[in-house]
N, C-alpha and C positions, 0 to 999 in steps of 0.2 A: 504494500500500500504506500500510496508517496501522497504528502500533501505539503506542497512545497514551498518559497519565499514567496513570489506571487501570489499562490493562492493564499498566506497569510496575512497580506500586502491589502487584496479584494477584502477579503473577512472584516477586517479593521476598519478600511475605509468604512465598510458598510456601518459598523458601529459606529462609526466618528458622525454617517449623515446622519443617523437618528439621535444623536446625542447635541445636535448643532441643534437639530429640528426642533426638539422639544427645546432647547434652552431658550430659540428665539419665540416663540410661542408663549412660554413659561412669564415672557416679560407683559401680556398682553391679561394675566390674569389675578382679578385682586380681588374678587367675591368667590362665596361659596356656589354660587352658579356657574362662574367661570368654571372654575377648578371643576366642578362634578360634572356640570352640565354645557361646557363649553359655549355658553350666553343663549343658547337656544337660535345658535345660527349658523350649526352645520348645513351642509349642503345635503341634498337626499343622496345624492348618489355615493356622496363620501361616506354616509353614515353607513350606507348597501355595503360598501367594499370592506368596512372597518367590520360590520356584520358576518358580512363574508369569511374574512379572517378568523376573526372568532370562533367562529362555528367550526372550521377547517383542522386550523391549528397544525400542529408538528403529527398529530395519529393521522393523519390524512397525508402527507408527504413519506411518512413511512409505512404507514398501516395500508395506504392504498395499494400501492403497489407489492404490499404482502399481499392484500386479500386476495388480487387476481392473480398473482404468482403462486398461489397456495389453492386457493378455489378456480372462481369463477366470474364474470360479471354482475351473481345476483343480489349484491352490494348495494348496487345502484337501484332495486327498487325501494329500497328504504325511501326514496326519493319523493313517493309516493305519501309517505306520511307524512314528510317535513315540508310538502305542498298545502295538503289540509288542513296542519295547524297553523302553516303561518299566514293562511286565510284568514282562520278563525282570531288569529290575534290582530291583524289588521285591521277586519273589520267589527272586532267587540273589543278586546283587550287595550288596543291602543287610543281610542278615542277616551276610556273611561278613564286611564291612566292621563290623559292632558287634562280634563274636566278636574282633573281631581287634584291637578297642580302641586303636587310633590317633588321632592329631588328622587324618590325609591318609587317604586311600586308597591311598595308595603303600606304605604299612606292607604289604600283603597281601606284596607284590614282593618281598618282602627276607624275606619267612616263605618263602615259594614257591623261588623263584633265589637270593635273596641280595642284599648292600647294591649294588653296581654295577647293577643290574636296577632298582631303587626311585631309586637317581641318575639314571640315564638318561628310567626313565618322566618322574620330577619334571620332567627337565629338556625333555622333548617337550612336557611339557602349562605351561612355560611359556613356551614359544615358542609352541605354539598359542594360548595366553592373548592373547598378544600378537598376534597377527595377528584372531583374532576381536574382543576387545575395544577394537584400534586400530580398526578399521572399523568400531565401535560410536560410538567417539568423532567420528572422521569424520563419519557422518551426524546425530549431534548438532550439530555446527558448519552443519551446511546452514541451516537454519533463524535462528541466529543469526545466519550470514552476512546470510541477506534482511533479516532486522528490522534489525542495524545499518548495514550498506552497502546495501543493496537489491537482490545480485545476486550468485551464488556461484560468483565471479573464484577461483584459486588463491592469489592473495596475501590475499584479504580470510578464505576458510576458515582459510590459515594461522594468520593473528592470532585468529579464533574458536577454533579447536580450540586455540593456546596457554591461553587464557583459561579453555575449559574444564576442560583439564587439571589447572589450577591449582586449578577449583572441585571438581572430580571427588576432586584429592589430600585437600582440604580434610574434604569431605564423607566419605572413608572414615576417614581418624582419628579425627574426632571422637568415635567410639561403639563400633569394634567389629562383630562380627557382631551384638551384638544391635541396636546402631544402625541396620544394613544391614536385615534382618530386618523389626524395627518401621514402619521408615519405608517398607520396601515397600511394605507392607501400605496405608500411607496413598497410595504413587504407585499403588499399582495401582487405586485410588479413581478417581484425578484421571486416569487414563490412559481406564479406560473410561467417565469418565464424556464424558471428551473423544470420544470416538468416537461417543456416544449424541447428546451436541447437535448435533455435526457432522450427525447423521441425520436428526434433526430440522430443524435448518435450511435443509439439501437438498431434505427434501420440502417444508415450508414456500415457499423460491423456486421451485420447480418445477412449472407449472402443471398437472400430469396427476394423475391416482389413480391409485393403487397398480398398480392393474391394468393402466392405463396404461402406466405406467414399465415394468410385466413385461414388456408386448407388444414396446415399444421394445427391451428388450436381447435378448427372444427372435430381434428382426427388425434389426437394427442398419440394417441396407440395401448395398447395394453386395456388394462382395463379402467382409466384413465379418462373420465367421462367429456365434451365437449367444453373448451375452456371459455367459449362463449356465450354459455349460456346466462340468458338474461332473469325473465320469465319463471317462476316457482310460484305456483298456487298456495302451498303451504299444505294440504291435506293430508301427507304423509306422517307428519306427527308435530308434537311443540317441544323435542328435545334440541339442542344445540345444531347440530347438526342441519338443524331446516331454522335458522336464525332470520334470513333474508327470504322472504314470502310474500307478496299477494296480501296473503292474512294479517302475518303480523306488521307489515306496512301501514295498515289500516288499523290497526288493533293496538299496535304496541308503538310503533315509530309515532305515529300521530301525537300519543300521548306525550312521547319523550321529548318532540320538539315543540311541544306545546308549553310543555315545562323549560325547554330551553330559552326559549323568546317570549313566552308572555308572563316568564315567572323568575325566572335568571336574571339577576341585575347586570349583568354583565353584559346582556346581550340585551334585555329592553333599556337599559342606559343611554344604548346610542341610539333608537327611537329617538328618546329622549329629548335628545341634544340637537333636532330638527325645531325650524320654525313652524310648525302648527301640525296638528292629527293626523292631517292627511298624508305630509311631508315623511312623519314620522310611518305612516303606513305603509308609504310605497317602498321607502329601506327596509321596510322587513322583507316585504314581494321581490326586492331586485335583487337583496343578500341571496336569497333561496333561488332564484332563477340563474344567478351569472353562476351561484356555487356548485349545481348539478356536473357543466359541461366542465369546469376547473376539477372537478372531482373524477368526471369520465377520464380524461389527459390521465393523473396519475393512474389509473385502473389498468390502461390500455399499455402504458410503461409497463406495469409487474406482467402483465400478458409479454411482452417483450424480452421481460428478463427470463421468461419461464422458457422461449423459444432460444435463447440466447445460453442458459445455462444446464435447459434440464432436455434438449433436444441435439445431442451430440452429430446424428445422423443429418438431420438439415444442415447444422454447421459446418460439417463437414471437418477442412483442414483449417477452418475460423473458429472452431468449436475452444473453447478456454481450457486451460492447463489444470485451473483450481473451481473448488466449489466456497460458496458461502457457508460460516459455519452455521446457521438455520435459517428460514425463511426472512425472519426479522430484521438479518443484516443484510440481506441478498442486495436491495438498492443501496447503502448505503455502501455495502463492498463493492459492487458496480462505479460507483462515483470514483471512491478513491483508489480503484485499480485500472481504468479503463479511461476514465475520461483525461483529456490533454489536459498542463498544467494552465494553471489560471479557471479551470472551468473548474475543479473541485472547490474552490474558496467560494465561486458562486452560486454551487449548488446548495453549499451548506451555509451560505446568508440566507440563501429561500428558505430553510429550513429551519433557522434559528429565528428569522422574521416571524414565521409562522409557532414558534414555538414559545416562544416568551410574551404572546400579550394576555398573560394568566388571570387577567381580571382581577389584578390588585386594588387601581383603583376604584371599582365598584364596590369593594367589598368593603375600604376604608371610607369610600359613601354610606354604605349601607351601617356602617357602627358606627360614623359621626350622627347620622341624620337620623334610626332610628333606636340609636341606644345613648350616645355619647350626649347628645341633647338633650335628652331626657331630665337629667342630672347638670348640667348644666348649661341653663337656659339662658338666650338675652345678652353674648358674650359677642365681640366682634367677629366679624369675617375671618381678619387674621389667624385670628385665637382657635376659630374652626378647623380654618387652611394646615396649621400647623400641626391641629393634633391628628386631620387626616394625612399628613405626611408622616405624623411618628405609626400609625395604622397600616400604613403602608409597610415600612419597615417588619413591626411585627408582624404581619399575615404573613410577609414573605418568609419569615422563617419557620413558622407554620407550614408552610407551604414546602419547604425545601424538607421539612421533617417527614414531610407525609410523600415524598418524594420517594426517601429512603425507603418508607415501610411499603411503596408501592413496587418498588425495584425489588424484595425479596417474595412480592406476594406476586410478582408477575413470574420469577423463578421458578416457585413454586407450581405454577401453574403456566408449563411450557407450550400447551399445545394449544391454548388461547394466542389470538390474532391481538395485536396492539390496540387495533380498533372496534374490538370486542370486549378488549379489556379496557378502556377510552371510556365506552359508551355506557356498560353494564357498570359502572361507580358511580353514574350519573344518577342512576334507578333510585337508590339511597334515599335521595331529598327529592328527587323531581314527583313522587308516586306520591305523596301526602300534599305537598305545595300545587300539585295540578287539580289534585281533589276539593284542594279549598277555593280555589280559584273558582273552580266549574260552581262549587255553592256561594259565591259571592254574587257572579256575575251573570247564573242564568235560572236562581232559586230564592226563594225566599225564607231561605229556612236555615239553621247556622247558628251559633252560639260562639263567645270567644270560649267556653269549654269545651262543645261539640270540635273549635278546628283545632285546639293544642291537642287534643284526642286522636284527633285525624292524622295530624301531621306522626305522632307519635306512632300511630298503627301502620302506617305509612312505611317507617323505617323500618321498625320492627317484622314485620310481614316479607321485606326483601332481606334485610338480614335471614331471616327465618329459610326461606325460600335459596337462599346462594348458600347458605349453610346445611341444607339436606337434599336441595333437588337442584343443584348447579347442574348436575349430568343429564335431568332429564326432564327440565324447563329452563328454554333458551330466555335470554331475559328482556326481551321486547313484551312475552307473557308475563314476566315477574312483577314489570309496567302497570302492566293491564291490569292485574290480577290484586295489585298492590293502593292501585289508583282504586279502584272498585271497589274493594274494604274499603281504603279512608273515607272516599266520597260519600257508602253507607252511613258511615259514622260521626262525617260530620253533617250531616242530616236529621241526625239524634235531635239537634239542641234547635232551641225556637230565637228566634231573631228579634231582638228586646229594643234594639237600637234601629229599626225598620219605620219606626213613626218616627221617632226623632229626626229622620234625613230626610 
């Protein structure tokens, strides 16, 4: 593996422009609107890309191109569900959250049930924060691990993922949401454009045409089923193995991306930060529309790598000397063995772009504005600003701890896909926070007991469920199945604050 002066030369620069970006930015911002809310005068399309990102992240630059290198393409009907809820949050979710003129989305809870109902949401969605954005960080460190040790031992991720954390805490002070925001825009550049050479250079060493290469994944050989298949009904069962479905598109993904964008501060934040409802609605539509085809690019890469390293006979006398040591390094061993110098440093700025905007500052929103204020009220902008940048600091090492414990729990469990493991820590918090949601916003029934109830069945129910039936309920059902308790439950209690609003 080589990665060499140039490409640490590229790398750098890359940090240096994000680190300009935000600083110049940073100078524009003296309220706690700015800072959270970027003055409510993002652009929609910025907000879409910044959305984009988000959603994306580092498991999609390496998890994509695991999954179609390891399966298949029916990945991409998840697509299916992250259509329907980000309808459904467009057009209900987002208008209620501007009426409701908060800096969180948690403000709704406390109009709805009351302040213990908005404590409790806050504090589910920053624990989920935490579990999805620690495994965020995690698969950021994979990569570093190979470039600086050349092999991704436990102790060597360790010291990566410390080092990122540091760059991660770094990088969200500096600017802000509109730092966050801006700079997306430029990683979601470097991400696909990272995806697009990587394409290019696969067909380039790969001595077949295009039509070629179809035949090949149509016909893999052996018993080695069609690597293009899209399309699964889902009927054949709900254990892992049938994950990506028809069914649970509809069933489980809807749910998950419903909890992503209309319950995730992270991801309704940058709604947020548009000038009006509408503006705020249509980045959600454009995040999920531009991210489908960004996400087909890497899919159709691990199809390439799969022709490239697990199809000796098409290769021919191109066919490679070495293998990847599992699935999960295969593109990133691809990068740093294959690609000319100067292009590795660019692949893994895509990569690091995409991998480090962990939704720190949301989360230090989300405990200035729905806990830290609480306590004290009435204090300057500054005095806000400040304690959300000391918030910042500590999540992130929050974040880098849960890092670690996700790099021994990914170990543990090798034959999980990155973006299976991504998505299923997501389940956690999203399956109680989607159920309170759906009784806020389209019931009249709801108690601040019935949702701390909910949320808690919630957790406990996937806990419950990844703890005895990981083998044989794939977890788009655990969603489902987790969402449908809490929602029962929090249906128990009567809605007391219903005349008062």
């Amino acid at each position: 593996m080589h990665f060499e002066s140039l490409d640490w030369l590229i790398l750098g620069g890359y940090f240096a422009i994000v680190a300009i970006t935000g600083a110049i930015l940073s100078r524009r911002q003296t309220t706690t609107h700015d800072y959270f809310l970027g003055g409510g005068n993002i652009p929609a399309w910025a907000a879409a890309i910044s959305l984009l990102s988000a959603a994306l992240s580092g498991a999609t630059f390496i998890g994509g191109p695991q999954q179609s290198y390891k399966g298949d393409l029916s990945y991409l009907i998840a697509n299916i569900g992250s259509i329907i809820a980000v309808l459904i949050v467009a057009y209900f979710f987002v208008p209620v959250f501007y009426k409701n003129n908060d800096m969180t989305v948690y403000g709704i809870l406390e109009r709805k049930f009351g302040l213990p109902a908005r404590l409790a949401a806050g504090s589910a969605y920053l624990l989920g924060r935490v579990f999805a954005s620690g495994a965020r960080l995690y698969i950021a460190a994979l990569p570093a691990s190979l470039i600086v040790f050349g092999d991704t031992k436990l102790s060597h991720l360790f010291i990566c993922i410390a080092v990122l954390t540091v760059v991660t805490i770094f990088y969200t002070l500096v600017g802000g949401i509109k730092s966050v925001i801006w700079t997306d825009v430029i990683q979601v550049a470097i991400f696909t454009g990272a995806a697009i050479i990587a394409i290019v250079v696969l067909l380039d060493k790969i001595p077949l045409s295009v039509g070629e290469i179809v035949e090949v994944l149509r016909h893999p050989g052996g018993e080695t089923p069609s690597k293009l298949t899209l399309f699964k009904l889902g009927f054949d069962g709900f254990d892992p193995k049938h994950t990506y479905t028809v069914l649970t598109a509809i069933f489980g993904f809807s749910l998950l991306n419903l909890g992503a964008y209309g319950t995730d501060q992270d991801l309704a934040q940058k709604m947020l930060t548009c000038k009006s409802a509408v503006s705020g609605s249509r980045s959600a539509i454009g995040g999920i529309l531009v991210g489908i085809p960004v996400t087909a690019l890497f899919m159709v890469a691990g199809l390439l790598l799969y022709v490239f390293y697990q199809q000796p006979a098409a290769m021919g006398a191109m066919a490679p000397t070495y293998q990847p040591e599992g699935s999960r390094e295969v593109f990133l061993t691809f990068i740093l063995r294959e690609m000319p110098p100067g292009m590795p440093g660019l692949m893994l700025a895509g990569l690091f772009a995409a991998a480090l905007g962990t939704g720190l500052n949301a989360m230090s929103s989300a405990f200035v504005h729905d806990f830290y204020q609480r306590f004290r009220p009435v204090k300057p902008d500054r005095h806000y600003i400040t304690v959300g940048m000391l918030a910042v600091i500590g999540w992130g090492v929050v974040l880098g701890l849960f890092a670690a414990v996700s790099a021994v729990w990914q170990e543990a469990n090798p034959g999980t896909t990155l973006i299976d493991f991504a998505l299923s820590v997501m389940v956690f918090a999203y399956s109680g926070l989607v159920a309170v949601y759906l009784t806020a916003l389209f019931t009249k029934r709801g108690s601040s007991a019935s949702v701390i109830a909910a949320l808690l069945v919630g957790f406990v129910s996937v806990v419950t469920m990844q703890s005895f039936f990981a083998k044989s309920l794939a977890f788009p059902w655990q969603m489902f199945i987790a969402t449908g308790l809490a929602f029962t439950v929090a249906q128990i209690g009567t809605r007391k604050l219903e005349a008062e609003n």
